[in-house]
C-alpha positions in Angstrom: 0.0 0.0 0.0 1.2 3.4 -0.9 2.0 5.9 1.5 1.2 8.7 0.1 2.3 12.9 1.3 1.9 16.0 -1.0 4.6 18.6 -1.3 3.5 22.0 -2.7 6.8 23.9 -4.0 5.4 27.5 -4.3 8.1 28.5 -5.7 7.7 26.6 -9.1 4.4 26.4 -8.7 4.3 22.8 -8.4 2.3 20.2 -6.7 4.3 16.7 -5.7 2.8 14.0 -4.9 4.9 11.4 -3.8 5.3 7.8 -2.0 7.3 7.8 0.7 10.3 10.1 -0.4 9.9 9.1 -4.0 8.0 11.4 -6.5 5.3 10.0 -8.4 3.7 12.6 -9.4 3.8 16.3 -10.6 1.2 18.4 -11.4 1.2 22.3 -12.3 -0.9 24.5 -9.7 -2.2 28.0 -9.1 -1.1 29.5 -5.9 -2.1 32.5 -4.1 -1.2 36.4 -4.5 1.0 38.3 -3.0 -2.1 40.0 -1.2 -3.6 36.3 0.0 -0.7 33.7 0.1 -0.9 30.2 0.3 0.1 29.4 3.9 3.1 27.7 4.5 3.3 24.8 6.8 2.4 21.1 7.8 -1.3 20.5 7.4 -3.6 17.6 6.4 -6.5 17.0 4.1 -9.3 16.7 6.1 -12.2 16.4 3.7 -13.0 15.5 0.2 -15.8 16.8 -2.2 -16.2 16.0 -5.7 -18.6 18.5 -7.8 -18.5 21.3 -4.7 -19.9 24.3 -7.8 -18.5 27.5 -8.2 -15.0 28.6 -8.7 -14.1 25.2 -7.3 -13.9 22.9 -10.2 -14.0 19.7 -10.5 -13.1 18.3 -6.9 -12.4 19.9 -3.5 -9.8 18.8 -0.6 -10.2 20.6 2.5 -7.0 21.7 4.5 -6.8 21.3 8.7 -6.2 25.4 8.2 -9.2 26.2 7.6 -10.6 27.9 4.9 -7.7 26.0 2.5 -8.1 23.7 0.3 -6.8 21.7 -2.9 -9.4 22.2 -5.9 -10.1 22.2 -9.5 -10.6 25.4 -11.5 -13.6 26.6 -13.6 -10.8 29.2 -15.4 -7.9 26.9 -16.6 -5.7 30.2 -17.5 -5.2 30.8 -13.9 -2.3 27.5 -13.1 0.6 28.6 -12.8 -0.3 31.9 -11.8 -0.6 33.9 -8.4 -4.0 34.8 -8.6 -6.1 32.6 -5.4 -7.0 33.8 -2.6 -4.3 31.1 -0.8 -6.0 28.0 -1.9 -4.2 25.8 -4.0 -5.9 25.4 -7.9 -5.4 22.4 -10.0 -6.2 21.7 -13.3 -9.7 19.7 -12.9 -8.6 16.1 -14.7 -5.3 16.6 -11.9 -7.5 17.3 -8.9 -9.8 14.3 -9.8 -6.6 11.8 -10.4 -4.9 13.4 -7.0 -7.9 13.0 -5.1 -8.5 9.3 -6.2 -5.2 8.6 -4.9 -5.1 10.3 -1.4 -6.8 10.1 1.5 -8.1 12.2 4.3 -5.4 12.0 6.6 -2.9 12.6 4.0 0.1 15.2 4.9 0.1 18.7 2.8 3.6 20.5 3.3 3.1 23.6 1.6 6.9 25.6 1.6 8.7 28.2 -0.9 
């Protein structure tokens, strides 16, 4: 069995999944603005909602900080860029295959 922790590298702008100390996986991610950064630190997903509507996309992952999460995107353009208001945005086919691989419980380090 897999054991799964996500790194997000704010400084590329990259989400890493990985097993153990191994990447597996890495997907491209929005992050948010100077204004409303994504928090660094240790935190864990602590719920998991496919379909939530709105700006959320496809999936959502809540953070233990609350108010944080790991979701799709209904405006694509916007990965890769610092434009959320701290949350961490995925392209919507990434957020579905991430979210089908983790679960809650699962360790989010979010660092520069």
């Amino acid at each position: 069995m897999p054991n799964y922790r996500i790194i997000v590298d704010l400084s590329d702008r990259m989400l890493y999944l990985l097993d153990n100390n191994t990447v597996v996986r890495g997907f491209p991610v929005g992050i948010g603005t100077i204004l409303t950064q994504t928090p660094e630190g240790v935190y864990t997903i602590v719920n998991k909602a496919p379909n939530p509507g709105g700006p959320f996309g496809a999936y959502w992952m809540g953070l233990s900080r609350p108010h944080y999460g790991i979701h799709g995107t209904n405006d694509p353009t916007s990965i890769g860029k610092q434009v959320s208001h701290g949350c961490i945005r995925m392209h919507n086919q990434d957020v579905i295959q991430l979210a089908n691989l983790v679960s809650i419980g699962t360790s989010v380090t979010i660092r520069q």
